[in-house]
C-alpha positions in Angstrom: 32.3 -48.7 65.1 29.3 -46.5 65.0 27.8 -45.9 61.4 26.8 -42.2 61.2 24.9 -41.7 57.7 21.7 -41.3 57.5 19.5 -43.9 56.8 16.1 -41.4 56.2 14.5 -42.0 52.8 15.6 -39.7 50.1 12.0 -39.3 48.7 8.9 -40.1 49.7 7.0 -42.4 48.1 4.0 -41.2 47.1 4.8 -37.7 46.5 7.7 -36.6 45.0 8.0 -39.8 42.8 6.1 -39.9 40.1 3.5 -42.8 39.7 4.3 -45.7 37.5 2.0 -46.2 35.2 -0.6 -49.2 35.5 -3.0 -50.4 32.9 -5.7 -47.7 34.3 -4.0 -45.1 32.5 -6.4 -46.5 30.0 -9.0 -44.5 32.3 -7.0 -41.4 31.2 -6.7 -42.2 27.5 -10.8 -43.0 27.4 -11.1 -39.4 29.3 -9.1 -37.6 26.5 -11.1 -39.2 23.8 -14.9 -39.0 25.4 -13.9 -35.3 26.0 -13.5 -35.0 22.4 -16.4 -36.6 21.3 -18.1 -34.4 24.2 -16.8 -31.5 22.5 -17.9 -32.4 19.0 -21.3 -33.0 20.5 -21.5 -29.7 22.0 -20.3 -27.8 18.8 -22.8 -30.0 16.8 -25.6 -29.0 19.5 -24.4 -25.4 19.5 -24.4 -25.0 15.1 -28.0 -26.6 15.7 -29.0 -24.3 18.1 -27.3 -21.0 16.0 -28.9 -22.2 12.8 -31.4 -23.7 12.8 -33.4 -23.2 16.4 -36.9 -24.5 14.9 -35.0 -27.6 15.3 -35.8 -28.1 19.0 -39.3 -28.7 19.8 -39.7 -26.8 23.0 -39.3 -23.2 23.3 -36.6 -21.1 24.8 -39.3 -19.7 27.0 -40.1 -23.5 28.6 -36.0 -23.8 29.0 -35.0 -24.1 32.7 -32.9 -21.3 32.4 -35.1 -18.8 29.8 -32.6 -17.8 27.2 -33.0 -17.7 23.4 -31.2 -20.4 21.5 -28.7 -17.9 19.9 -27.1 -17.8 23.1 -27.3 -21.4 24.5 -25.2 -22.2 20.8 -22.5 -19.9 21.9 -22.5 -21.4 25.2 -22.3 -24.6 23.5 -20.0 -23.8 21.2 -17.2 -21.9 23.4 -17.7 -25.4 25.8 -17.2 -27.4 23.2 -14.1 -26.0 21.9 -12.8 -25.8 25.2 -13.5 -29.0 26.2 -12.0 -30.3 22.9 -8.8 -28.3 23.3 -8.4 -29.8 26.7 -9.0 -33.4 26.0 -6.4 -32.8 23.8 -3.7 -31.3 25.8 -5.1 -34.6 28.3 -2.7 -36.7 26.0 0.5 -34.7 27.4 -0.4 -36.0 30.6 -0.3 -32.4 31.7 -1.9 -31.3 35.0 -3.4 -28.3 34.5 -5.5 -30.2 31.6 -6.8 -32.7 34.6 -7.9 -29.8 36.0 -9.6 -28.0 33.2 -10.9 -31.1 31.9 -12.6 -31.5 35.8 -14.1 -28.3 35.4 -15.3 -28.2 32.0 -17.0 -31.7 32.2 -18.7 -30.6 35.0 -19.7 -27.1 33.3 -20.9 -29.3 30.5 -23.0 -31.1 32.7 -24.9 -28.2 33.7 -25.5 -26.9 30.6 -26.6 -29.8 29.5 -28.9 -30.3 32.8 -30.4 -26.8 32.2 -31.0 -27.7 28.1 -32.4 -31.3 29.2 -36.2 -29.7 28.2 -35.1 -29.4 24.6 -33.1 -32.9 23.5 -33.4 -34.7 26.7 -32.0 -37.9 25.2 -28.8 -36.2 23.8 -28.4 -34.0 27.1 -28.5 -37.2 29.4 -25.9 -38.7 27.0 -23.7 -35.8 27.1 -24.0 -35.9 31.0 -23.2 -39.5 31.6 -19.9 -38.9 29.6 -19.5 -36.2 31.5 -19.4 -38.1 34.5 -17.3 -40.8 33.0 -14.7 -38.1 32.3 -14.6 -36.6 35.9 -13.8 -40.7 37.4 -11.4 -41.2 34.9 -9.6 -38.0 35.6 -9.8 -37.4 39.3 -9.6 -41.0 40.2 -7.0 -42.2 37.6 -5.2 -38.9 36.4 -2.3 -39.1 37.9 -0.9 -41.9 36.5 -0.7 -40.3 33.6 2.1 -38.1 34.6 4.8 -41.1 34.4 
């Protein structure tokens, strides 16, 4: 007799399955936490920069990008809070916080590239996180979905 069902896959592996998770979710977990901490560091630079800019011993005029301070601590300070916000939506294992968090890390970057004249140290800090974040997300993200 001739057996007539099917024998196609139901799903496809890889895509409408989601992935198991593996112990580089960790990846993920270290993401949510540095973009945190990234967020707190841009808030801290941004109070620094709204309250006390004598604090920075280069001028606003020898910036890359010449803006007065007032408005590099907003920057800083609506970055931060975003990037705080989505590190902690990260932990839902949410996609559109993958996302966000991709783009914000890399906004932070260039702020912090264009601010490296005034705190170099803390800028180049702020920007290796930043690239931590974007592997860990983009390379590891998705198994954070399971």
């Amino acid at each position: 007799m001739t057996d007539t069902t099917s024998r196609a896959p139901q799903s496809r592996p890889g895509y409408d399955a989601p992935a198991e998770r593996t112990g580089w979710t960790g990846w993920v977990i270290f993401a949510a936490v540095m973009m945190l901490v990234i967020g707190s560091f841009q808030i801290i630079e941004a109070l620094t920069a709204l309250f006390r800019d004598t604090y920075y011993v280069v001028g606003h005029n020898d910036l890359l990008v010449r803006v007065d301070y007032t408005q590099w601590g907003w920057i800083h300070l609506i970055l931060g809070g975003l990037l705080a916000f989505a590190g902690l939506s990260l932990f839902s294992g949410a996609v559109w916080a993958r996302v966000v968090g991709v783009i914000l890390a890399g906004l932070s970057a260039l702020a912090n590239l264009v601010f490296i004249a005034a705190y170099p140290f803390w800028s180049m800090t702020v920007i290796a996180l930043d690239v931590f974040v974007i592997y860990a997300l983009t390379v590891h993200g998705r198994e954070m979905r399971a």
